[in-house]
C-alpha positions as CSV (number, residue, x, y, z in Angstrom):
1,X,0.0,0.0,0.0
2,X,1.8,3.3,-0.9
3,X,0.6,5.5,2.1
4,X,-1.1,3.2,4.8
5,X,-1.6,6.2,7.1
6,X,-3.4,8.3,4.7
7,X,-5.8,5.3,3.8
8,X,-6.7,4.6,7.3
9,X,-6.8,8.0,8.4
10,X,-9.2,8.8,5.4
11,X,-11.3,5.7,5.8
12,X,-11.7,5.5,9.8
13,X,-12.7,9.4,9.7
14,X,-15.0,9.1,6.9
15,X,-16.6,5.8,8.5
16,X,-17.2,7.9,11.4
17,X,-18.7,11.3,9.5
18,X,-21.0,9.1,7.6
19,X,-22.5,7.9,10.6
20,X,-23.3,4.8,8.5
21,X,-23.1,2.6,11.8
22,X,-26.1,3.7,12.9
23,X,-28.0,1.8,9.7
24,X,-26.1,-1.1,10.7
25,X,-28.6,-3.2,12.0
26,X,-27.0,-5.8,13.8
27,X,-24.7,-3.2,15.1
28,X,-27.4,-1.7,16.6
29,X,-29.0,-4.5,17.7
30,X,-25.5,-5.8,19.9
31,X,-24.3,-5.2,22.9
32,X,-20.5,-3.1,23.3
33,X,-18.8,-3.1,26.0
34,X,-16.5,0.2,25.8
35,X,-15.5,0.8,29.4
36,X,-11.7,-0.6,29.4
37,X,-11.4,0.2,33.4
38,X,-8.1,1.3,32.9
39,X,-8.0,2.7,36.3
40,X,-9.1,-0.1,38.0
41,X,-7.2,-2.8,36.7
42,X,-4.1,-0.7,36.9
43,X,-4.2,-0.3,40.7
44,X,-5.3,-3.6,41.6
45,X,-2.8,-5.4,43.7
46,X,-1.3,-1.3,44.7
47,X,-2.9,-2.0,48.4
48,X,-1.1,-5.2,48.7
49,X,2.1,-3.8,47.7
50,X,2.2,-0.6,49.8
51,X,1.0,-2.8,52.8
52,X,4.4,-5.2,52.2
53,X,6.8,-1.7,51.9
54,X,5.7,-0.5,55.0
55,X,5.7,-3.6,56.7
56,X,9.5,-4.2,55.6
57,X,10.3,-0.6,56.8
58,X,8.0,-0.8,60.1
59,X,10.1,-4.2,60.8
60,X,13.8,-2.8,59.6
61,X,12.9,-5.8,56.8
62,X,14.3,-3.7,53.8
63,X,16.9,-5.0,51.3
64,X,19.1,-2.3,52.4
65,X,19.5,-0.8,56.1
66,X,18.4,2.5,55.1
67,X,15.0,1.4,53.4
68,X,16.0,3.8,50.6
69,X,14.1,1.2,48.2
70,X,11.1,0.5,49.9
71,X,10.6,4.3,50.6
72,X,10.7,5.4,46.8
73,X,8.5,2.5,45.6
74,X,6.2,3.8,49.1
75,X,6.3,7.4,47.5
76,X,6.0,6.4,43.9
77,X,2.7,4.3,45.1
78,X,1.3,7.4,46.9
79,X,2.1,9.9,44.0
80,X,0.8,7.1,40.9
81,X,-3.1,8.2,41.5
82,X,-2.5,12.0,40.2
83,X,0.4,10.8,37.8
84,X,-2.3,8.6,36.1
85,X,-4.9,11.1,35.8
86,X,-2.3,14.2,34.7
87,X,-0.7,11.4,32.2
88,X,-4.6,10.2,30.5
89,X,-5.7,13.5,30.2
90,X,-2.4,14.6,28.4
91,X,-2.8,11.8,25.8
92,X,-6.3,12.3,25.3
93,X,-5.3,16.1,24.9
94,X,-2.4,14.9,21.9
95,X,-5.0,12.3,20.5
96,X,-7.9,15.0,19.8
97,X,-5.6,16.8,17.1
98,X,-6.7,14.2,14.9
99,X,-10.1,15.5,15.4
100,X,-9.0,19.0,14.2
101,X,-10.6,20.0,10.8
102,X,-7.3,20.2,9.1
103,X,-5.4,17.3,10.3
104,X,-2.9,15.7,8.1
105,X,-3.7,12.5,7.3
106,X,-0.1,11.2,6.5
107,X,0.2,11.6,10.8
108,X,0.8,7.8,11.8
109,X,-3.1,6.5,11.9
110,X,-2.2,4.4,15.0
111,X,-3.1,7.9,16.8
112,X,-6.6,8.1,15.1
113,X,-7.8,5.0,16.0
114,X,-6.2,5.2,19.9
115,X,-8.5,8.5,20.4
116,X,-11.6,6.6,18.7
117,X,-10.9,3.8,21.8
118,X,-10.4,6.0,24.5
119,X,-13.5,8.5,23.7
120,X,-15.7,5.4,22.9
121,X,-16.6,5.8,19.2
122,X,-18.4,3.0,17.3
123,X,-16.4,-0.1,16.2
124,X,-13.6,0.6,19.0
125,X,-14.6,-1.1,21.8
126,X,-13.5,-4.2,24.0
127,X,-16.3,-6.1,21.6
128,X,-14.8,-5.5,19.0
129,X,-11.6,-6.5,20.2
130,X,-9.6,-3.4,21.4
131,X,-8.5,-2.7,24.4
132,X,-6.2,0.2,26.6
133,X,-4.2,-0.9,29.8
134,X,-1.9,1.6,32.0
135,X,0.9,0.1,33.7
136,X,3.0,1.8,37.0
137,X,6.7,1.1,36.2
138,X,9.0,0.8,39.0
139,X,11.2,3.8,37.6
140,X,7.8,5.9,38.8
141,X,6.8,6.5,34.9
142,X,3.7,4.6,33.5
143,X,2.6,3.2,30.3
144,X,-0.2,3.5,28.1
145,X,-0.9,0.6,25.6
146,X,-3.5,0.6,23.0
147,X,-3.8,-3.0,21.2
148,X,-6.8,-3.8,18.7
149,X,-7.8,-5.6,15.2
150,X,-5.8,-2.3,13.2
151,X,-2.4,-2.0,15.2
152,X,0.4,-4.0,13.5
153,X,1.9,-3.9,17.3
154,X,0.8,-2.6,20.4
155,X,1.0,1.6,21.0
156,X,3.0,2.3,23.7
157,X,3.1,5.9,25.1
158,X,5.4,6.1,28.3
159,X,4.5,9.0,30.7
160,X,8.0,10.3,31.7
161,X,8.7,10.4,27.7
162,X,6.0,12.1,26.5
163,X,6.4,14.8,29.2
164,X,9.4,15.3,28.0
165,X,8.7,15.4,24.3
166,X,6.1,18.3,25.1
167,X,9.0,20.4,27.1
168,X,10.8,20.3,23.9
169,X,8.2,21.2,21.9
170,X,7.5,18.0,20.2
171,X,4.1,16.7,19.8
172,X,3.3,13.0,19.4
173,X,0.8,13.9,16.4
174,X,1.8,17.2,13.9
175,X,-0.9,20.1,14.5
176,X,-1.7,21.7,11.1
177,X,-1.3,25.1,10.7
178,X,-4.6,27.3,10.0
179,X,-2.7,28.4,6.8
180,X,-6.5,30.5,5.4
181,X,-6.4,32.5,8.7
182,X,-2.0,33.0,8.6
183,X,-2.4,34.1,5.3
184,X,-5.4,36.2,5.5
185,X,-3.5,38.1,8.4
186,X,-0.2,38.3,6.3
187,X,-2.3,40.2,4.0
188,X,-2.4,43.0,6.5
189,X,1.1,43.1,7.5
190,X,3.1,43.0,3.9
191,X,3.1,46.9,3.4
192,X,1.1,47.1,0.2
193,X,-2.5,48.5,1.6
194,X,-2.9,51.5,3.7
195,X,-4.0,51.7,7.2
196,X,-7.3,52.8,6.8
197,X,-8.0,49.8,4.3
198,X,-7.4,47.5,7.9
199,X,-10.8,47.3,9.8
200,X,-11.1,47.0,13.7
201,X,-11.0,43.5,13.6
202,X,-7.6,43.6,12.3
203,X,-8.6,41.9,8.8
204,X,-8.6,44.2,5.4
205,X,-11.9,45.3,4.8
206,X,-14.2,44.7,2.1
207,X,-13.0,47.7,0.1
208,X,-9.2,46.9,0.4
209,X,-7.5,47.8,-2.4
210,X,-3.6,47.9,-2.9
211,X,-2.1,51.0,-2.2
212,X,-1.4,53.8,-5.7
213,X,2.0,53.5,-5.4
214,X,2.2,49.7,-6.5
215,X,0.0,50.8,-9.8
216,X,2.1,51.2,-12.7
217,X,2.1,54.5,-14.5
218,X,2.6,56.2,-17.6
219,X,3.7,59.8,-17.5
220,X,1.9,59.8,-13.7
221,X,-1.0,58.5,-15.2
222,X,-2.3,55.1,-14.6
223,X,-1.9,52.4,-17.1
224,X,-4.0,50.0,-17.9
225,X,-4.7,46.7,-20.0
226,X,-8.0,46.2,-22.2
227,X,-9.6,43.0,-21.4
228,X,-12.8,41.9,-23.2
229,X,-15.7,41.3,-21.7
230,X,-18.0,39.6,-24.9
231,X,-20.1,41.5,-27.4
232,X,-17.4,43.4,-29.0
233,X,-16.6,45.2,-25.6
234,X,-13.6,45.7,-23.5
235,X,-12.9,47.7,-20.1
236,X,-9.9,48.8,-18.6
237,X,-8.3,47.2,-15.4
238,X,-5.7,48.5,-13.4
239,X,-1.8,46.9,-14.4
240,X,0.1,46.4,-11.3
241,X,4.4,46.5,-10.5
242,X,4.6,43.2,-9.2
243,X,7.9,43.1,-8.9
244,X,7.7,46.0,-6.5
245,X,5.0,43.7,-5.0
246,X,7.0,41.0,-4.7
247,X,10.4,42.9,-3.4
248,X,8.0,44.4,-1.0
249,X,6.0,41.4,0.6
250,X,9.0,39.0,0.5
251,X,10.7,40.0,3.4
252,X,7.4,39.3,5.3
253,X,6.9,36.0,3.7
254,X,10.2,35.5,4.5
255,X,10.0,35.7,8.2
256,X,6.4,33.6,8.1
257,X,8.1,31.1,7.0
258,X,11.2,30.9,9.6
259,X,7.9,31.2,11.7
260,X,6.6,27.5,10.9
261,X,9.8,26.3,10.1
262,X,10.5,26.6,13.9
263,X,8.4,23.8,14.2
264,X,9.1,21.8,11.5
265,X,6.4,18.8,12.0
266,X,4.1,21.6,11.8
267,X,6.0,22.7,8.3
268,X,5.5,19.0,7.5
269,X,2.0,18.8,7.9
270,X,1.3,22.4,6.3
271,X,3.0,21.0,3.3
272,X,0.6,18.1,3.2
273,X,-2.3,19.7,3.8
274,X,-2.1,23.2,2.0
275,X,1.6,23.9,0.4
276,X,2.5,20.7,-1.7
277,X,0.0,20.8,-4.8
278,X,-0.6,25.0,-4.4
279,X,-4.4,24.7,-4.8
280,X,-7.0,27.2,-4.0
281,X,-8.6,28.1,-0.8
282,X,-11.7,27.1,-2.7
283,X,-10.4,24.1,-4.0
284,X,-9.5,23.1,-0.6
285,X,-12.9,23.2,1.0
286,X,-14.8,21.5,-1.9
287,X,-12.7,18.6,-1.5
288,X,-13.7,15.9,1.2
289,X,-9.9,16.3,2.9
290,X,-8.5,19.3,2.4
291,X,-5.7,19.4,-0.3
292,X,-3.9,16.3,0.5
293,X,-0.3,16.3,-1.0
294,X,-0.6,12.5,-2.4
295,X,2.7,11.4,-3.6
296,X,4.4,14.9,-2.7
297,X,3.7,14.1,0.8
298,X,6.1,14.5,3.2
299,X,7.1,11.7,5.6
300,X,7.6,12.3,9.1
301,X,9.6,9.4,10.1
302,X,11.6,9.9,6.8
303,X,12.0,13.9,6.2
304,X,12.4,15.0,9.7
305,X,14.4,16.8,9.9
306,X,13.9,18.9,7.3
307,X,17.0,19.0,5.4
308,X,17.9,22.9,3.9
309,X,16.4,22.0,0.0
310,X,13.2,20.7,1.5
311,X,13.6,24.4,3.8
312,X,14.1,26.2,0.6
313,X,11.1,24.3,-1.2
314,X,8.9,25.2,1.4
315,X,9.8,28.7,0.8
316,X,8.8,28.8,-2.6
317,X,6.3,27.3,-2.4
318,X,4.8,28.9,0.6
319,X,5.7,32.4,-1.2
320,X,3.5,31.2,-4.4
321,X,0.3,29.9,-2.4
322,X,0.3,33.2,-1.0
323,X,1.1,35.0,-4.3
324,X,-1.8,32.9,-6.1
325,X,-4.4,32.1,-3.2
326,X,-4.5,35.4,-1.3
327,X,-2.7,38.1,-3.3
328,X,-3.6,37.7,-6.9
329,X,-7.4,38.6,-5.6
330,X,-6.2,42.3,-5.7
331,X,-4.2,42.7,-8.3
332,X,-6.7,40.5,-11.2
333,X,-9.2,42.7,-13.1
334,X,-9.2,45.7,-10.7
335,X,-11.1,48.7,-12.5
336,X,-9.9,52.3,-12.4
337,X,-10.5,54.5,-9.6
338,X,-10.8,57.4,-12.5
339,X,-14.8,57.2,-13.3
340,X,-14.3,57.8,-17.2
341,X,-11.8,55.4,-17.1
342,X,-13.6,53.0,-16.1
343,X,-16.5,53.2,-18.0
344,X,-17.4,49.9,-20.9
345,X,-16.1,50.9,-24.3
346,X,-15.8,49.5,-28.3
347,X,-12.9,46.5,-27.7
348,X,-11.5,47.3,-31.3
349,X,-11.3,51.2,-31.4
350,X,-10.3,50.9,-27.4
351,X,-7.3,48.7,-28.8
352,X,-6.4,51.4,-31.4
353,X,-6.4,53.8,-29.4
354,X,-4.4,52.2,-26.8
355,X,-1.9,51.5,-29.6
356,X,-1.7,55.4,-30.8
357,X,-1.0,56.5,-27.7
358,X,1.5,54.4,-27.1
359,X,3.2,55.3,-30.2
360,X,2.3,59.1,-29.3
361,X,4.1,59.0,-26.1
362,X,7.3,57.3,-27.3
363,X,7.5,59.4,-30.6
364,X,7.5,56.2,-32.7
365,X,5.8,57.9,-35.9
């Protein structure tokens, strides 16, 4: 299979949006069993052992004379309860990105269906063969392990290293960027619309148009291109320096990107989801997953890290989403501010006298 995670993480989710269990009538008709008493069976026995600890230190009964053993395993036992609870409610806090409307499916799918089992979704429970156990470890971490019909092994999440993943600011399952809502706000800080075109909600408003200085000119005057619009008829539209655009909003692109690139699983899964095959915003929402990058996915066992041409890639290709997604809006048929200019007009004479000026101005006859 070429990409296993993206298959199951497409199916599982789908299965689960379609809420096509619910027709299933000898699903319905069964009995599940979903509570996997992970608590409970984990601190069975914990009584028995904290009674024999401070037995062997009431009695001077220790392996060593100072009891240093037997009073660590005596703490560890009395600090496990909150440990377990803090440790659960950090996975299930890591699990539920894959929940999030613009997960990346190429995330290892092991994750997907561990938060199905442990927030009790259809077709994850002990019935149907799954199950979740916590162990207390002697070292004072504990363990998590998921087991079921779709794990090739058994998922094991340690506490003590997942704690410290998190310090570092490693996540066990790639968040994606909300590249729309980054994008619509690097809109406001690239330099090429005024202030006033920047409502109170810190978005550009519905009149925003690129600033005059960014319009190209001839002889001060604003120069235009002729498009047709059918019937014989043709408008003007603003022309735009786009190199001057592009010199200008770089810089800001620029320093987005070092922005994401700090986290690069986060880079990884913005690539995936948005960056890789450049479609539209639109494009993106029609499609049942957003924009997912196929065979120009990333891998994040394989690519991390992200070595400096896949750095520069992302770049680009970063710069041109933004370019042709969010940019391109205001600089593509824009009509003249100049009300005569603006006005619908004969396409051929239009053309011709486009052309005589031209040669007019530049003394060419």
């Amino acid at each position: 299979m070429e990409n296993k995670n993206a298959y199951y993480n497409l199916v599982i989710k789908q299965v689960n949006q379609s809420n096509s269990m619910a027709y299933d009538d000898s699903y319905v008709a069964s009995s599940t069993d979903s509570n996997f008493r992970i608590i409970d069976k984990a601190y069975a026995g914990t009584a028995t052992a904290y009674a024999k600890f401070k037995m062997a230190i009431d009695s001077n009964k220790c392996k060593e004379a100072s009891c240093e053993y037997e009073t660590k395993q005596l703490q560890q036992l009395k600090a496990f309860p909150k440990k377990s609870l803090e440790f659960i409610e950090l996975v299930v806090d890591q699990l539920a990105v894959t929940d999030m409307p613009y997960y990346d499916v190429n995330n290892n799918y092991v994750y997907m269906v561990a938060n199905y089992m442990i927030n009790s979704k259809p077709g994850f429970s002990k019935t149907e063969g799954y199950n979740i156990e916590l162990f207390l470890l002697e070292n004072g971490s504990q363990e998590l392990v998921f087991d079921g019909p779709l794990f090739d092994k058994k998922l094991i999440i340690n506490s003590s290293t997942l704690t410290s993943l998190i310090e570092s600011g490693t996540d066990l399952i790639a968040e994606t960027p909300d590249v729309n809502k980054d994008m619509l706000r690097l809109l406001t800080e690239v330099g090429i619309f005024s202030a006033d075109m920047i409502g109170e909600n810190g978005e550009l408003t519905a009149a925003a148009a690129i600033s005059d200085e960014f319009v190209l000119k001839v002889n001060g005057q604003p120069d235009y291109e002729i498009i047709d619009i059918g019937n014989g008829k043709g408008r003007n539209v603003l022309r735009y320096d786009m190199d001057k655009i592009e010199r200008k909003v770089t810089p800001f692109i620029n320093a987005e990107v070092a922005g994401i690139l700090s986290q690069e699983q986060e880079a990884v899964a913005a690539w995936n989801v948005f960056i890789a095959k450049g479609t539209s915003v639109e494009e993106d929402d029609q499609m049942a997953q957003n924009a997912n990058a196929g065979s120009k996915a990333w891998s994040y066992e394989k690519d991390l890290p992200l070595m400096p041409d896949k750095k520069e890639t992302f770049e680009s290709k970063y710069k041109d989403y933004f370019m042709n997604n969010y940019l391109s809006q205001f600089t593509t048929n824009k009509l003249p501010t100049v009300e005569e200019d603006a006005a619908i007009f004969d396409l051929e004479e239009g053309r011709q006298a486009k052309a005589d000026k031209f040669i007019q101005d530049n003394k060419l006859s």
